[in-house]
C-alpha positions in Angstrom: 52.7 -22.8 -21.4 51.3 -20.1 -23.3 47.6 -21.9 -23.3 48.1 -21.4 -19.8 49.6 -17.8 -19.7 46.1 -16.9 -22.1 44.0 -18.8 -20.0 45.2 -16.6 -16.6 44.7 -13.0 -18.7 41.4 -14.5 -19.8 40.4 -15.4 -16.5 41.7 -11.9 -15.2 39.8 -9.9 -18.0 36.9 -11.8 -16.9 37.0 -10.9 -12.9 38.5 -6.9 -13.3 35.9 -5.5 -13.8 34.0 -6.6 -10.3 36.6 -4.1 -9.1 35.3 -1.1 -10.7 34.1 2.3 -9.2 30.7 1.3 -10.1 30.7 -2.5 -9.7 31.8 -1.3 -6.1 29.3 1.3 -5.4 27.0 -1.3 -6.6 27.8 -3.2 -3.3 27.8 -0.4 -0.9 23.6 0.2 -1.8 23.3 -3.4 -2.0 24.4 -3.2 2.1 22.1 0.2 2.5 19.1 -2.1 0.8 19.2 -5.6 2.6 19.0 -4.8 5.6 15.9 -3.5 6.6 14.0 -6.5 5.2 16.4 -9.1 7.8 15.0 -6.9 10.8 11.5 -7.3 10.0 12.2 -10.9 9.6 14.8 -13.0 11.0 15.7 -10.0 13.7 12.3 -9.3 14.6 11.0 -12.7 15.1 13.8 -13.7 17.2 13.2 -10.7 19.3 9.4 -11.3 19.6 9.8 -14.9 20.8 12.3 -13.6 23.5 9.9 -11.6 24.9 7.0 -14.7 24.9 5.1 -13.9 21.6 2.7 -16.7 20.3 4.5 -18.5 17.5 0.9 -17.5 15.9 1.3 -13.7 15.9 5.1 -14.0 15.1 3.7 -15.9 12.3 1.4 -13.2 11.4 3.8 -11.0 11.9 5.9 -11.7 8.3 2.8 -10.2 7.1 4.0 -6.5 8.1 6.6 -6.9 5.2 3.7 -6.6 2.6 4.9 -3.2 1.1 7.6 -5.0 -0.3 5.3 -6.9 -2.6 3.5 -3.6 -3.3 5.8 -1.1 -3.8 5.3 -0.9 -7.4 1.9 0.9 -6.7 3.9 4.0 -5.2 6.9 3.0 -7.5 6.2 5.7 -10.3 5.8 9.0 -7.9 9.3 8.0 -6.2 10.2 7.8 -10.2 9.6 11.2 -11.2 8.1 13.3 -8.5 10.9 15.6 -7.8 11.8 16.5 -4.5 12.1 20.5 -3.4 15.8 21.9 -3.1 17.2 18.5 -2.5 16.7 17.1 -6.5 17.9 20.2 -7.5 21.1 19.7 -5.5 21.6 16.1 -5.9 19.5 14.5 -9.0 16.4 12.4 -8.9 17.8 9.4 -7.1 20.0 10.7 -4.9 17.5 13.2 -3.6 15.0 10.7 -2.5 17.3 7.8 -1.7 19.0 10.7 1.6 15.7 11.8 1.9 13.8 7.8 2.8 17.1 7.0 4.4 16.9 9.9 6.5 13.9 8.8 7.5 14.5 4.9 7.9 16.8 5.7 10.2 14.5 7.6 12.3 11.9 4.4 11.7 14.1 2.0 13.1 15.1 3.6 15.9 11.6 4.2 17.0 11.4 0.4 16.1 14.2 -0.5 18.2 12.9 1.6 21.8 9.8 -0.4 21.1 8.2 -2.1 24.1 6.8 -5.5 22.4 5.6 -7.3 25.4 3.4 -4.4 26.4 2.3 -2.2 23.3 2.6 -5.2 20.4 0.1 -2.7 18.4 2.6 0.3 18.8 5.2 -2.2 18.1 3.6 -3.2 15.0 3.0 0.6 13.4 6.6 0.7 13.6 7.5 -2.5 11.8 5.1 -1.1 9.3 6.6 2.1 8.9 10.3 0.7 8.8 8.8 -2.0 6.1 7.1 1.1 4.0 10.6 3.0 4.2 12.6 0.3 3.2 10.5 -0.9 0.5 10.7 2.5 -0.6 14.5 2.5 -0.4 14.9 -0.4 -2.8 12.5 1.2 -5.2 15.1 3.8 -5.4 19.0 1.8 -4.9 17.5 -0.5 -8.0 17.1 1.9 -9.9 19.6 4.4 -9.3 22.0 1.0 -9.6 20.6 0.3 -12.8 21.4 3.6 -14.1 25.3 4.2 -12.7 26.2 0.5 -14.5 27.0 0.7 -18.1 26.0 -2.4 -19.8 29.3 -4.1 -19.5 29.3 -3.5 -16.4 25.5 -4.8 -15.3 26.1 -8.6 -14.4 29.3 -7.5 -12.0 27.7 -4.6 -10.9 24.5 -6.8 -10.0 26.3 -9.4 -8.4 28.5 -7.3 -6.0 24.9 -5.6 -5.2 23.7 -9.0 -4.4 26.9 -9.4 -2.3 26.3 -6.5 -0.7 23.0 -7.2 0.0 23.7 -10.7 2.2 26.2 -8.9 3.7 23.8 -6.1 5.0 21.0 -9.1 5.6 23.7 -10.9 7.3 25.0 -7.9 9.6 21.2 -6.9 10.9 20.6 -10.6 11.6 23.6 -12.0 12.9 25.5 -8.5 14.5 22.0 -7.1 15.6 21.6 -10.2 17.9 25.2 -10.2 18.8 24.9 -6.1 19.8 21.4 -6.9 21.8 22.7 -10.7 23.2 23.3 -10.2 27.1 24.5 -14.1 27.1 26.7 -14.2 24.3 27.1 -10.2 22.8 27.9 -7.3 24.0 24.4 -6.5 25.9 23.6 -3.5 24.6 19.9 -4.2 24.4 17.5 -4.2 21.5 16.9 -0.1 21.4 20.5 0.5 21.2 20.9 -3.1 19.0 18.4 -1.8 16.5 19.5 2.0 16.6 23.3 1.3 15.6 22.2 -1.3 13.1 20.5 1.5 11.4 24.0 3.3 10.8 23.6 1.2 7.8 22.0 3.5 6.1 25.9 5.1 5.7 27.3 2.8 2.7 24.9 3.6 0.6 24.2 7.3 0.6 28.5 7.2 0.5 28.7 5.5 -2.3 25.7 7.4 -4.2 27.8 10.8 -3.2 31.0 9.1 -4.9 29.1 8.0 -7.9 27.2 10.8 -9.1 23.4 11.3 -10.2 23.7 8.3 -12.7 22.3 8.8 -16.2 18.1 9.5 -15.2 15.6 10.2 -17.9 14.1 13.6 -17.2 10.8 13.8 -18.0 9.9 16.3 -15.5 10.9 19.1 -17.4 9.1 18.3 -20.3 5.7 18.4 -18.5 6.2 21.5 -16.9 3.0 23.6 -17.0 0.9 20.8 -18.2 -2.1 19.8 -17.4 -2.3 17.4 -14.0 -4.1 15.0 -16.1 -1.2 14.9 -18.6 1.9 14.3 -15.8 -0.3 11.8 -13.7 -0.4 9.8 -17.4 3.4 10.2 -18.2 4.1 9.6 -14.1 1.6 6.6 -13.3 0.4 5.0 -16.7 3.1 5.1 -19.3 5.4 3.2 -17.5 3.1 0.4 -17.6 1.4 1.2 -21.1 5.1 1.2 -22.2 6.1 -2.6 -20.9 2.6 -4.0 -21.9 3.2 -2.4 -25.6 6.3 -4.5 -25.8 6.1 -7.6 -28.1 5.7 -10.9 -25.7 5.1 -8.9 -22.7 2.6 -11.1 -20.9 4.6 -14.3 -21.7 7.4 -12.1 -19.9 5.5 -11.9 -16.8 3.9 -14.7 -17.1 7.6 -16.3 -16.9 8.9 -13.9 -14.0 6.4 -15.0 -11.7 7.0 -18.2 -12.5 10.7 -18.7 -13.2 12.0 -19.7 -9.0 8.5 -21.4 -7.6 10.7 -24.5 -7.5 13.2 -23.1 -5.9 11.1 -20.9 -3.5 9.2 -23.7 -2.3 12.2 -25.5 -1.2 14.2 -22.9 0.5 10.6 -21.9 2.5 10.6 -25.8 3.9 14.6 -26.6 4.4 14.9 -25.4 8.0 11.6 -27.1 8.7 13.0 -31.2 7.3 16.3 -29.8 8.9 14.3 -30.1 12.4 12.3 -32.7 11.6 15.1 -34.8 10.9 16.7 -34.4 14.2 19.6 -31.8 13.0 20.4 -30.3 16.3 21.3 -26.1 16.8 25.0 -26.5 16.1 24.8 -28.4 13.2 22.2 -26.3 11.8 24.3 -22.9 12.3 27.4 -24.9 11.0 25.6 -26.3 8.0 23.2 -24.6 6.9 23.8 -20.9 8.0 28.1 -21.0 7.3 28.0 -23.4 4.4 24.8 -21.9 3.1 26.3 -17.8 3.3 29.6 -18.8 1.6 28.0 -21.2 -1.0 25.2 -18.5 -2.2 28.6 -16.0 -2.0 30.9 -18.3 -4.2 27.9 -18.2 -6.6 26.7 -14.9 -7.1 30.7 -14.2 -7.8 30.5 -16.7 -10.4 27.4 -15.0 -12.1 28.9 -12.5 -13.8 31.2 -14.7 -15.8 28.5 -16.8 -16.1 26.7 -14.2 -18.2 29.8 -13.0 -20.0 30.5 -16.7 -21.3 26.7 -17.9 -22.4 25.2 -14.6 -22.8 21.7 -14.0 -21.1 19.5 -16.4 -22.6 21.5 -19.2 -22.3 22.3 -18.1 -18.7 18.9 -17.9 -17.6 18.3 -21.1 -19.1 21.3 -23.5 -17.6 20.9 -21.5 -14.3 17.5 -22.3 -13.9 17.9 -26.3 -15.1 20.7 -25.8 -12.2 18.5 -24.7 -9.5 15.7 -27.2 -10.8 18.3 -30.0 -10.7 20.3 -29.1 -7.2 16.5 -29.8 -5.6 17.4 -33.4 -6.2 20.1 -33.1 -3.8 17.7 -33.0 -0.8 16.0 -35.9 -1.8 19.5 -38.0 -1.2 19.1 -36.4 2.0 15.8 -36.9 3.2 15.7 -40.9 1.8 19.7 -40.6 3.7 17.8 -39.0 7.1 20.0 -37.2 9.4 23.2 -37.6 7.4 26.0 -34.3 8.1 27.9 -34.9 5.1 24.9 -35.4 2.5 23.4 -32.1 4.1 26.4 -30.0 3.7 26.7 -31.3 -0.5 23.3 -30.4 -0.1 23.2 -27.1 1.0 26.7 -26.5 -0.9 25.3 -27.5 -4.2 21.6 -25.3 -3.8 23.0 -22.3 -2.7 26.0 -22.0 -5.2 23.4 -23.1 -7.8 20.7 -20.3 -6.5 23.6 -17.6 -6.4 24.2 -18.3 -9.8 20.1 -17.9 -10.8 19.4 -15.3 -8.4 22.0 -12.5 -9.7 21.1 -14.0 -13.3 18.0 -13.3 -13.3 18.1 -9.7 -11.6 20.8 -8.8 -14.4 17.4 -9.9 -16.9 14.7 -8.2 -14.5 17.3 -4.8 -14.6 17.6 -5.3 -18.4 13.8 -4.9 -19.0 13.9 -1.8 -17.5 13.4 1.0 -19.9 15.8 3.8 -18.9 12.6 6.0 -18.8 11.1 4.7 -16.1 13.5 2.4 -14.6 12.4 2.7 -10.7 8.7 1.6 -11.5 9.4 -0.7 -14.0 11.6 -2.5 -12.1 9.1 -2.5 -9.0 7.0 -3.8 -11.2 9.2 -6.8 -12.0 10.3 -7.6 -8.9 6.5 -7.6 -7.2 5.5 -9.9 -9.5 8.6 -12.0 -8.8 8.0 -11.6 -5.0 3.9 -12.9 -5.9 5.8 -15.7 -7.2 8.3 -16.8 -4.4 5.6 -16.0 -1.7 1.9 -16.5 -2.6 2.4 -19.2 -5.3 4.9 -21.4 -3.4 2.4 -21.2 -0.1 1.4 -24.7 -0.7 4.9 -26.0 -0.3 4.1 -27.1 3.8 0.8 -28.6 2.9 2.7 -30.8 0.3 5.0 -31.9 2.4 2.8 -32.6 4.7 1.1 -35.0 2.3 3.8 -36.7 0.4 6.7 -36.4 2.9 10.0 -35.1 2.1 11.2 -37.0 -1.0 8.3 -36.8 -2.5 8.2 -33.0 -1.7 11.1 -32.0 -3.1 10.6 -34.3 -6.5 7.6 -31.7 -6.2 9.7 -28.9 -6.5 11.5 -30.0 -9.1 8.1 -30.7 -10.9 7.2 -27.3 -10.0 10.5 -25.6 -11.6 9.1 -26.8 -15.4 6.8 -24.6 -16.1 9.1 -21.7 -15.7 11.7 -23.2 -17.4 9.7 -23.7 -20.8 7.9 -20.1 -20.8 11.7 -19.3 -21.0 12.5 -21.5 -23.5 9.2 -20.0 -25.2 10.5 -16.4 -25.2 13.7 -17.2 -25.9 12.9 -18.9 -28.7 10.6 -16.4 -30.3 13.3 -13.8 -29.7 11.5 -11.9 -26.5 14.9 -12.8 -24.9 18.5 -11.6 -25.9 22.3 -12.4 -25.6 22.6 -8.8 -24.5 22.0 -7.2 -21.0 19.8 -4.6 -22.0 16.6 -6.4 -23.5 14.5 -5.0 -26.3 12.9 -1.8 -26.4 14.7 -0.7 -22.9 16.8 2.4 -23.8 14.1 4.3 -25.7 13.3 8.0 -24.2 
């Protein structure tokens, strides 16, 4: 009986702290910052083949989400540049992170009264604009969560932020349909659908306002009156001279672009066997769109423990054989063909497997981030992990064009290795660590 009664406080010990101040702030940002990407994707696409868009230009329409993969170039002025009366009054992050959601607001409404049909190029500057802004708003809300979680309090605080961010995904995809829907929602049409989706902007300048300026590294102050030359070097090139000096730093890289190919290719060409195997519109929804929210949701909540119990190597490391492994799942199902039940243990097993890896390796990407420049470091990191899931794991249709779908996903699983032993590679030479914060991360 008392194994049992230690086991409980254990288990609660473990779990508390995703119900701290920060932890929870964490999650109100983590709405603010996934929802812009969903409308430029899901939302938008869905609105642009209502109106009789080519599946070709919707197509090439993903392609307006670019500055997402290149926000790291603009990362280090939204880093340091301070920001007249407003940085003075609320610090750094805060300052910029009212001032670009001031102004995505503004972006999406113009998105929203759009016309599509008629002016796809005005249409387009717009989608732009809102992808720009909200690019720019995740350079900030990672960073600024970085620097309000202690480092106890990084692998809850990341996971409720990854909770937070499906939930403000799932709210501009699923509730800004609902709010345009005529058939089935309330009918509100898309300018009014997109303009009161954008009151999502509110959770996360709340929560900044109830959590303070966080713990930023001023540097400002020490190059006041220098030269231009001598800020652009501490604003644009140390950050980067500062990761590159790090022992192993390539291999690091090298590993974060490489670390969820496998996984990437995969999730890019699930819908695609779910249609070709004759899955019809309920089933998907039910399946892969219910099962899938809540498996990816019982696995990021797991994360955290996950961490606390292995410590980060060997979480990275069992995570990512995970995600490698839960791949082999969808071979059962394409050798099964259109089988309900194997697709549901399916999608169960990948998503709770890829909520697991996903907050785990986001707790590692925020750990490499030197407190000195944490907003373009961590641009940096997550760019090259966004090269990584996008431009690497492009093949993935042509594949399964070839080989058909067993053989496809043995593919990803193929795919998965050489990720998995550049980790074992760093870890092994010590360029990975038990604790949060990585080497060489909290210098000034």
């Amino acid at each position: 009986m008392t194994d049992i009664a230690e086991g409980k406080r254990n288990w609660r010990d473990v779990m508390r702290p995703y119900f701290g101040k920060m932890p929870f702030v964490a999650l109100l940002i983590g709405i603010s910052s996934g929802f812009p990407l969903m409308l430029l994707l899901g939302t938008m696409g869905y609105w642009l083949s209502k109106v009789g868009i080519q599946k070709f230009t919707i197509g090439f329409a993903i392609g307006l989400t670019t500055p997402y993969t290149l926000k790291w170039l603009w990362a280090p002025l939204v880093d340091k540049l301070p920001l007249p009366i407003l940085t003075r009054l609320f610090g750094q992050r805060r300052a910029w992170l009212f001032f670009i959601q001031l102004l995505l607001f503004g972006a999406i409404w113009m998105l929203g009264s759009s016309d599509p049909a008629n002016h796809l190029g005005y249409f387009a500057f717009c989608a732009i604009l809102v992808s720009f802004l909200g690019a720019t708003q995740d350079i900030v809300i990672d960073a600024y969560r970085i620097e309000i979680l202690s480092d106890e309090e990084m692998p809850y605080g990341t996971a409720t932020n990854q909770f937070g961010y499906r939930l403000g995904a799932f709210f501009s995809g699923v509730g800004t349909i609902f709010l345009y829907s005529p058939q089935t929602g309330l009918g509100l049409g898309w300018p009014l659908a997109y303009g009161l989706t954008a009151l999502l902007v509110l959770p996360g300048a709340l929560g900044a306002l109830w959590a303070g300026p966080g713990t930023y590294v001023d540097r400002h102050g020490e190059m006041a009156g220098k030269r231009f030359g001598a800020w652009l070097k501490e604003t644009v090139l140390n950050p980067f001279i500062e990761f590159l000096g790090r022992k192993g730093s390539v291999l690091i890289l090298l590993f974060v672009l490489l670390y969820k190919i496998g996984d990437a290719m995969g999730q890019g060409m699930l819908n695609p066997m779910i249609v070709d195997l004759g899955f019809t519109d309920a089933e998907f929804i039910a399946i892969n769109k219910v099962v899938g929210f809540w498996g990816l949701i019982v696995g990021t909540a797991l994360a955290a423990p996950f961490i606390a119990w292995l410590g980060m190597g060997r979480a990275l490391f069992i995570s990512g054989l995970m995600m490698m492994l839960s791949n082999l799942t969808f071979v059962i199902v394409a050798m099964h063909g259109h089988s309900n039940l194997w697709l549901t243990i399916a999608v169960a097993t990948e998503q709770v497997t890829s909520g697991i890896g996903l907050t785990v390796f986001v707790t590692y990407l925020s750990g490499l981030s030197s407190l000195a420049y944490t907003a373009t470091q961590f641009a940096l990191l997550s760019s090259f992990a966004a090269v990584g899931r996008t431009w690497l794991a492009a093949p993935a249709g042509i594949i399964a064009e070839n080989v058909g779908w067993v053989g496809f996903w043995l593919t990803t699983v193929v795919a998965a290795l050489p990720g998995m032993l550049l980790l074992w590679l760093i870890w092994h030479k010590g360029f990975v660590v038990d604790s949060v914060r990585q080497p060489s991360t909290t210098d000034d």
